[in-house]
C-alpha positions as CSV (number, residue, x, y, z in Angstrom):
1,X,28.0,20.9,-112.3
2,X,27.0,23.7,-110.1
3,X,24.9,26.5,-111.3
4,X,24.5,30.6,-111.1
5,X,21.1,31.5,-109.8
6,X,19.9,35.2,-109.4
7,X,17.1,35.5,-107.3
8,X,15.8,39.2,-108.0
9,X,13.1,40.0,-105.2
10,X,10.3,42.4,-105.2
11,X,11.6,46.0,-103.9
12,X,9.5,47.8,-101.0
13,X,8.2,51.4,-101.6
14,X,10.1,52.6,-98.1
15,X,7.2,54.3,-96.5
16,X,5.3,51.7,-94.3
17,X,6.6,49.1,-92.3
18,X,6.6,45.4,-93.9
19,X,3.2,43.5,-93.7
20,X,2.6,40.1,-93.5
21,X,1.0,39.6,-97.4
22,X,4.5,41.2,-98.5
23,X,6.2,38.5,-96.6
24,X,4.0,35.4,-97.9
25,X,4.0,36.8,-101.1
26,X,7.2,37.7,-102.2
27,X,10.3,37.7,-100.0
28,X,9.6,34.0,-98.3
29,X,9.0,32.5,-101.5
30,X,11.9,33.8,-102.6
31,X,14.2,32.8,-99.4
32,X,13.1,29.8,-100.1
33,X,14.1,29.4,-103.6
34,X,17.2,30.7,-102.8
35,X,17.9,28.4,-99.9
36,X,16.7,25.2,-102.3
37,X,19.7,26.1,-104.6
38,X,22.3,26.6,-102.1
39,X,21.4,23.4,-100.3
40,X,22.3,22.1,-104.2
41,X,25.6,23.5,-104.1
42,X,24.5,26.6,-107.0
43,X,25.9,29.5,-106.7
44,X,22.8,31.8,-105.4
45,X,22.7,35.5,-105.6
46,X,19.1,37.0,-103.6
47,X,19.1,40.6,-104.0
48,X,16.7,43.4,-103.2
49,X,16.2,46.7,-101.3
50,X,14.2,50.0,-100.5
51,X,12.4,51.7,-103.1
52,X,13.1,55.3,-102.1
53,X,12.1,57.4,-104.7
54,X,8.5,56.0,-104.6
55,X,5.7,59.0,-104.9
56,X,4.3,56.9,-101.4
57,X,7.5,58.0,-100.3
58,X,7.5,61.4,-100.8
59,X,3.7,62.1,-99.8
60,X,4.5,60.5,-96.0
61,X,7.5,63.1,-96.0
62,X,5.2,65.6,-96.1
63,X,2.4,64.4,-94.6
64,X,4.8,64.5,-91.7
65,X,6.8,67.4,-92.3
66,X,9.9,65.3,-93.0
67,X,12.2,65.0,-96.0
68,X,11.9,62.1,-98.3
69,X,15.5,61.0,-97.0
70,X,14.0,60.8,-93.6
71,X,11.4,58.6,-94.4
72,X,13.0,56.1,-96.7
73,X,16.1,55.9,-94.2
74,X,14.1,54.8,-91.3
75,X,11.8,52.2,-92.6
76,X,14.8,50.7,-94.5
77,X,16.5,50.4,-91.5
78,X,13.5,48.8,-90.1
79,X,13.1,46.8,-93.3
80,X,16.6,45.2,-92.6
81,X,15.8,44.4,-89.1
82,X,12.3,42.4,-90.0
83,X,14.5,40.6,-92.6
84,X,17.4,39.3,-90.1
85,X,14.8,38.7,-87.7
86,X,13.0,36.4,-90.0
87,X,16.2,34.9,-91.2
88,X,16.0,35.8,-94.9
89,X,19.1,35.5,-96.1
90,X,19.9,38.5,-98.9
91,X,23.2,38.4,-100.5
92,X,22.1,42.2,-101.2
93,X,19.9,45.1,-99.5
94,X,20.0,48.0,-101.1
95,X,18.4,51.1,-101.7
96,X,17.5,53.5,-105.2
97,X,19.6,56.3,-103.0
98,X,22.9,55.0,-104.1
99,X,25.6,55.9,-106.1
100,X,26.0,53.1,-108.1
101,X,21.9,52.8,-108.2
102,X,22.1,56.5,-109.9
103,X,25.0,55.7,-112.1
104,X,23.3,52.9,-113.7
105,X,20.1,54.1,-113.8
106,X,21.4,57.4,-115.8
107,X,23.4,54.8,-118.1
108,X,20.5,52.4,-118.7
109,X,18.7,55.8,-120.2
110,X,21.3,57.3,-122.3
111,X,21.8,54.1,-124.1
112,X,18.0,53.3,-124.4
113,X,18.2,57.3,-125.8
114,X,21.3,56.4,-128.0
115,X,19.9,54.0,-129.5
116,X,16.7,55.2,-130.6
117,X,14.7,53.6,-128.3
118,X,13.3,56.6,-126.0
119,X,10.8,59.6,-128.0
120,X,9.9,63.1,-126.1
121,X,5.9,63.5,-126.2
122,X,4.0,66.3,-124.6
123,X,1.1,64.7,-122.2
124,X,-1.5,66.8,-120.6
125,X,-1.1,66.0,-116.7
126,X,-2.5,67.9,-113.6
127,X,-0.8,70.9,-112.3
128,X,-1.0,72.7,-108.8
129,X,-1.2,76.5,-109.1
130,X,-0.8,76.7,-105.4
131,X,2.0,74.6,-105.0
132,X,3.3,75.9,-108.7
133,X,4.5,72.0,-109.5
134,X,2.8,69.2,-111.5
135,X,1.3,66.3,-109.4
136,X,1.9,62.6,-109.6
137,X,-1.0,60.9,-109.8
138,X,-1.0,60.0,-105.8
139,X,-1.3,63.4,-105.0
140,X,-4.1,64.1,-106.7
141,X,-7.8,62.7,-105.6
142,X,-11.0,63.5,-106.9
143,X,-14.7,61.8,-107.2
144,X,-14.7,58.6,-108.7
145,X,-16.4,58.4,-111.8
146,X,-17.4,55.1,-111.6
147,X,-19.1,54.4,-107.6
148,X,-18.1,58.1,-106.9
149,X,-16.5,57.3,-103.9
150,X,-14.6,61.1,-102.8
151,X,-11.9,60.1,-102.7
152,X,-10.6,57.9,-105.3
153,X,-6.5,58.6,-106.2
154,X,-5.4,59.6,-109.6
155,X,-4.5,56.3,-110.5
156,X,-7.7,54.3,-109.3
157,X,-10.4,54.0,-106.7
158,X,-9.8,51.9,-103.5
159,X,-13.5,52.1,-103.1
160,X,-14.8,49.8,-106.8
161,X,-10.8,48.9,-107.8
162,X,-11.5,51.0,-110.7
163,X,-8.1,52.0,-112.2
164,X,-7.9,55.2,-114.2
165,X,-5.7,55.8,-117.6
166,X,-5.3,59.7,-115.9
167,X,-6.2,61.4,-112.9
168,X,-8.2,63.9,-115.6
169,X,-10.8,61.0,-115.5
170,X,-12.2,62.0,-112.1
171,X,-14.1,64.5,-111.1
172,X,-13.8,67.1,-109.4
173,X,-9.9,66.4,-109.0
174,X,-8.0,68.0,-106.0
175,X,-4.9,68.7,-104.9
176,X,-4.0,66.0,-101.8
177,X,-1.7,68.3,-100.5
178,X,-3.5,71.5,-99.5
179,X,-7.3,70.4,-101.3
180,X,-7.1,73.3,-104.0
181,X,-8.2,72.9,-107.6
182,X,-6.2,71.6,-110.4
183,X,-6.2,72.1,-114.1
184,X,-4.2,70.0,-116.8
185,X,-1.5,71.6,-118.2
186,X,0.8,70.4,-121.5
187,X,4.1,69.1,-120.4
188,X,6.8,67.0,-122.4
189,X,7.9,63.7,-121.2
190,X,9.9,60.3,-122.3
191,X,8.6,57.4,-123.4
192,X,9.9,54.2,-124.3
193,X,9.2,52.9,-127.7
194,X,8.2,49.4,-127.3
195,X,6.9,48.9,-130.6
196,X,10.9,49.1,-132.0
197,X,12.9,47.4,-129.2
198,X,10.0,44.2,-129.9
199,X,10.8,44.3,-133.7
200,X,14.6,45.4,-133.5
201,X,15.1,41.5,-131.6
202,X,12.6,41.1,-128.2
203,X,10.4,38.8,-129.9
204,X,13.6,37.0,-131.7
205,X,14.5,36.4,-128.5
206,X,12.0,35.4,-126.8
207,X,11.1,32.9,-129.2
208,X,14.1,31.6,-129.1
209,X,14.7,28.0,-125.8
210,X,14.9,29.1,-122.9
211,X,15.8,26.2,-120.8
212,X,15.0,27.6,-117.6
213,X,12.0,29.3,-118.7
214,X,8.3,27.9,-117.6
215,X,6.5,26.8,-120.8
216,X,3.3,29.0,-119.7
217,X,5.5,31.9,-119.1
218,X,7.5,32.0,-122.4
219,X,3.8,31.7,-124.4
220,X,2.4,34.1,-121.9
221,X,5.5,36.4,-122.9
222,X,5.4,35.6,-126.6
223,X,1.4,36.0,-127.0
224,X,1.9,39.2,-124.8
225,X,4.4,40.8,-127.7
226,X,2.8,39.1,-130.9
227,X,-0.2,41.0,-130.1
228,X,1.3,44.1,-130.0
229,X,3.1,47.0,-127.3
């Protein structure tokens, strides 16, 4: 008896072209899953596309003077042509741009709200009095507290690998944009509360067979929520 196989493949930040560690690492492996249960007569769904609301995204925009929707347009378009060119065969190639993508997306949060599951907090992040906007942590960089290395990111050094909680842990942070100082500022975000959706049936779940499941990656899974979110 045939089977239905979904084959859900890493999605690109679209603001580089394709390298060959993203190939060998994610999408060939997955072509070739795919192409194993076809060849068995499943029923295979492969499915991916560009990430285009990436911060990478929008910091080559202006790096170049461009809008994010130039950016993310062209090297998906160029994503798609590596792909047929390698013969990977997507059912799917999409992009976070669409209709459907922002439909879904605004569903998936009003029901996590609904239901409890979301909680308003105010954070202290780093804020741009030049450019009168908070910063992501991309566009902020700063000494590194740990090798200080210059010009470490907001969310970790390239220079040691060390990765940083917030951007308020390096010194002498900087706007990316235009250099100029930042200071943190309160502002009031979402979070998710994982604590409830673990007790209100995740860890049921999980502990329940899972046929298709890896025996290291339903203990890695269990051990991971047992111990805590």
């Amino acid at each position: 008896m045939s089977e239905y196989v979904l084959v859900c493949v890493a999605w690109p930040y679209a603001n580089a072209d394709i390298h060959q560690g993203n190939v060998t690492g994610s999408y060939l492996p997955a072509d070739i899953y795919a192409r194993f249960h076809r060849l068995k007569g499943n029923h295979v769904l492969m499915v991916s596309g560009s990430d285009s609301h990436g911060t990478p995204v929008t910091v080559r925009a202006e790096e170049e003077g461009k809008t994010a929707r130039e950016v993310f347009e062209y090297f998906h378009g160029r994503f798609l042509d590596v792909f047929q060119q390698l013969g990977l065969a997507y059912d799917l190639f999409t992009h976070t741009d669409t209709e459907n993508h922002h439909r879904v997306s605004q569903d998936i949060f009003l029901a996590l709200l609904n239901n409890g599951y979301l909680y308003r907090q105010v954070t202290q992040q780093m804020y741009s009095p030049g450019n009168g906007r908070f910063l992501p942590d991309r566009y902020v960089e700063g000494t590194c507290p740990n090798c200080g290395y210059e010009r470490a990111r907001g969310d970790q050094c390239d220079n040691c690998n060390t990765l940083f909680e917030s951007a308020a842990e390096l010194k002498n942070p900087h706007s990316k944009i235009d250099k100029t100082a930042l200071e943190l500022r309160d502002t009031e975000h979402y979070f998710i509360n994982l604590p409830k959706i673990a007790d209100d049936g995740l860890l049921n779940w999980i502990r329940t067979d899972k046929e298709h499941w890896r025996p290291q990656v339903i203990n890695f899974a269990r051990n991971f929520i047992e111990q805590g979110l």
